[in-house]
N, C-alpha and C positions, 0 to 999 in steps of 0.2 A: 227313446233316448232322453235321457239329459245333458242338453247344454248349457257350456257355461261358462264362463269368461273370469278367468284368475289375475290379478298383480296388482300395481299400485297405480291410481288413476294414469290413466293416458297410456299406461306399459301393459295393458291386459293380454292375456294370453290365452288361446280355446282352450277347451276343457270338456269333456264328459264325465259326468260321474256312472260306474260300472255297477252293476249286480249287488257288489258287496259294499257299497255307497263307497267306495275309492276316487279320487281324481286321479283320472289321467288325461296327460298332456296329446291335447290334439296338435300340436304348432308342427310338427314334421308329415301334416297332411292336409292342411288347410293353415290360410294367414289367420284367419279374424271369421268369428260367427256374424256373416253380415249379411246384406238385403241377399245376393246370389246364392249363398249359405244353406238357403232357408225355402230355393225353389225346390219341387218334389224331387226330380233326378237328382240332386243335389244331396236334400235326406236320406233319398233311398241307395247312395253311394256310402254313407257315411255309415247306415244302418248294418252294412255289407262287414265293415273291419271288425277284425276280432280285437275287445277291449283288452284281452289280456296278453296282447302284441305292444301294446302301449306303455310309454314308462308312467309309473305310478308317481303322485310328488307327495311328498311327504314335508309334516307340518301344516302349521296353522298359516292360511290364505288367506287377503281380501278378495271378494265375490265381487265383481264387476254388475254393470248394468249387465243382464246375458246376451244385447243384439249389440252391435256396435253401430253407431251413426243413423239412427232414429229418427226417418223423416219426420215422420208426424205422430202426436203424445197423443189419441182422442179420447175422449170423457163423455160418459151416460152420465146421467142424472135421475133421481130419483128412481130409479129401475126397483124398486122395492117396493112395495107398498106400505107397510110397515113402516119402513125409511119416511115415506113422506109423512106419514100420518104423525110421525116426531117430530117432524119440521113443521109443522099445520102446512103441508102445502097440497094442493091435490095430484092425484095420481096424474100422470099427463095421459091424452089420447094417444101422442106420438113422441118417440124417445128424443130425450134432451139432450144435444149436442156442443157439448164446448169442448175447449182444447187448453190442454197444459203445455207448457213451455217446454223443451226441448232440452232445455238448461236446466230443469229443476231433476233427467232424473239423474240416476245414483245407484251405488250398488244397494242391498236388502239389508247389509248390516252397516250400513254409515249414518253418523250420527243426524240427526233432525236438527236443523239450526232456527231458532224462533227467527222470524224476521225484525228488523229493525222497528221499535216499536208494537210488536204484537203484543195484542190482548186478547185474541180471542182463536187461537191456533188448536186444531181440531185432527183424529185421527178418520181413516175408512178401509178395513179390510175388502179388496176388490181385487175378481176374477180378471186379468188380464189376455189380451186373444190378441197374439202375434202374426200378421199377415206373410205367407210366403207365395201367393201368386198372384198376378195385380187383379183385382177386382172395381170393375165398372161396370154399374145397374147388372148385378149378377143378380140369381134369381137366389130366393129364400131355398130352394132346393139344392139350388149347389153351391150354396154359402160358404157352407163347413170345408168343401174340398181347397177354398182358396187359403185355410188357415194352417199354417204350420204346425202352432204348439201354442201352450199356455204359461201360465206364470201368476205370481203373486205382486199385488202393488198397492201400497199405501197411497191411497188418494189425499195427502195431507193438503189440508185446508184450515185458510184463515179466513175464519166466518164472516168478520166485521169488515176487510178487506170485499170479500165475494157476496154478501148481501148487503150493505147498509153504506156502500160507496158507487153506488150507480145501479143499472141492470146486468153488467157483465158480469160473470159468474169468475172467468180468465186472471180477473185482478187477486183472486185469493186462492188460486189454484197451482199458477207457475210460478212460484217464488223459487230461492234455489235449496236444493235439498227437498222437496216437497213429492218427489217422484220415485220412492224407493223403488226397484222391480228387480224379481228372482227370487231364491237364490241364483234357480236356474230356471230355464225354458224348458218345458216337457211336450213332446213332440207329441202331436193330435193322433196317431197312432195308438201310443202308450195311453194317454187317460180316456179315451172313449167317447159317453157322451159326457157332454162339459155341464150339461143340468143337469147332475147327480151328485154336486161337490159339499161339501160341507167346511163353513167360512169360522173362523173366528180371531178374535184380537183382544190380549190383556193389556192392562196399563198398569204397572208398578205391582202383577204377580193377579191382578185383578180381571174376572173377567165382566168386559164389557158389552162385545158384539158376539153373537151366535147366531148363523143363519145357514142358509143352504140355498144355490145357485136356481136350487128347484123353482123357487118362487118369486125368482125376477120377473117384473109383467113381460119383459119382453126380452128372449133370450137368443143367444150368440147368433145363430142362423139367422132369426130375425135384424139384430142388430148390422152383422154385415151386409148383409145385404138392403138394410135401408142406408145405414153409412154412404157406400157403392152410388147411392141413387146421387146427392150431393158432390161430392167429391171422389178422386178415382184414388181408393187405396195399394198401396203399392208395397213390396215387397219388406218387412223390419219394422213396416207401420203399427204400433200399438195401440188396441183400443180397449180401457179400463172401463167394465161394465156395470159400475154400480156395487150402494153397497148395500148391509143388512142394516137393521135397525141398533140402536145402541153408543153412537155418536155421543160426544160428549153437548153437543148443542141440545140436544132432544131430552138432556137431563134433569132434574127439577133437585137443588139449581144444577143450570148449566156448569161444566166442569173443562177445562182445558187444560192442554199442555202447557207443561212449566219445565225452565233446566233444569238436570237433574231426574226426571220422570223416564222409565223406561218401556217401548212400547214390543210387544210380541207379537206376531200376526199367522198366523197358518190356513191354509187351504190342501184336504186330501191331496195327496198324491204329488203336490205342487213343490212340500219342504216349509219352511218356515220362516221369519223373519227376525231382524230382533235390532230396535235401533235405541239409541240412547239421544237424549234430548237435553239440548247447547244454548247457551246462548246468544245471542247476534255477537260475532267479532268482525267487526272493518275489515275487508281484504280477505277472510274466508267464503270458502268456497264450499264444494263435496267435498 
């Protein structure tokens, strides 16, 4: 299945998209795609209705974040090898854990707001792994069974913020707007194994990143379950796994985002993205 969350921030409405890529309107059978949503009985009720019982909506939608109420944002690092070797930084022995603000995200086609003074604001086409059963210290073997679905998410970053203002990585990662995800969630059913995906992302029609999930050093099974080991993940909890090589940081020269600039992003099976890039306004928001 695809879910997926329609309206104008705060008023979103479920959604699945059907066979023949239609929306239709889940709200006369569920409130909201949320952490309960997302348990397996839950999917596997949902999997059960026939989409073409459902009313169809017609016209052009905004695409919501697809979970609603998003305990925790979490964030790999470096998961690429390639990636690092752009950054001069060394591959890690053990995967790099920060977290993105909870407030940064946002639906997958709302615009990118530069932060107040950025200079050096960066895009990251990344695999997203939606938690739907809690996991604490689960084992690498039945990782995969506590994951719902996936999704696509722009790990945007401001560089100068997240390296060259301390060791926390947090200060240039949860700005607001900085968290695109979806368009929709795709249920761990439907895409299979999650290392066989193939990543990429333009900027202004350009392509920049190309990669494939294949060759994260340490991939989704692996990652929940060391996540797990630290803290207990729980149900809507998002964890963004790294991206490929191609950054504008890693570019000679370096290249970032400006207003005006329009970023695309796609992951098989996942859908696409496609955000436009703002400038700081006072009192904007997503």
């Amino acid at each position: 299945m695809k879910l997926i969350r329609f309206g104008a921030p705060g008023k979103e409405k479920p959604g699945v998209i059907d066979g023949e890529g239609k929306l239709r309107d889940l709200s006369g059978v569920i409130d909201d795609i949320s952490a309960a949503t997302l348990a397996p009985k839950s999917l596997a009720r949902l999997a059960r209705i026939k989409l073409d019982t459902l009313p169809v909506i017609r016209g052009k939608k905004r695409y919501g974040t697809p979970v609603a109420a998003v305990g925790k944002f979490i964030a790999i690092g470096l998961n690429f090898s390639d990636h690092a070797a752009e950054s001069n930084l060394p591959v890690p022995a053990e995967p790099i854990v920060f977290m993105k603000a909870t407030t940064c995200l946002q639906g997958a086609h709302d615009p990118i707001m530069l932060p107040k003074d950025s200079k050096k604001t960066d895009w990251e086409v990344e695999l997203g792994v939606v938690i739907g059963s809690k996991a604490q210290y689960v084992t690498q073997k039945d990782a995969l069974q506590c994951v719902a679905g996936y999704c696509i998410v722009n790990d945007v970053s401001e560089r100068e913020y997240q390296l060259e203002r301390g060791s926390q990585w947090d200060k240039g990662k949860g700005c607001d707007t900085f968290g695109p995800v979806g368009p929709w969630l795709v249920t761990a059913d439907e895409v299979g194994n999650p290392q066989k995906l193939r990543m990429w992302l333009d900027v202004n029609g350009m392509r920049m990143q190309t990669g494939s999930t294949r060759t994260m050093v340490f991939g989704v099974a692996q990652l929940v379950s060391y996540v797990s080991r630290f803290m207990t993940l729980m149900p809507g909890d998002i964890i963004t796994t790294g991206t490929p090589p191609g950054v504008g940081m890693g570019m000679t020269p370096p290249r970032f985002l400006k207003a005006g600039d329009e970023v695309r992003l796609g992951i098989d099976g996942l859908g696409e993205q496609c955000q436009q890039v703002i400038a700081y306004s006072a009192g904007s928001k997503r």
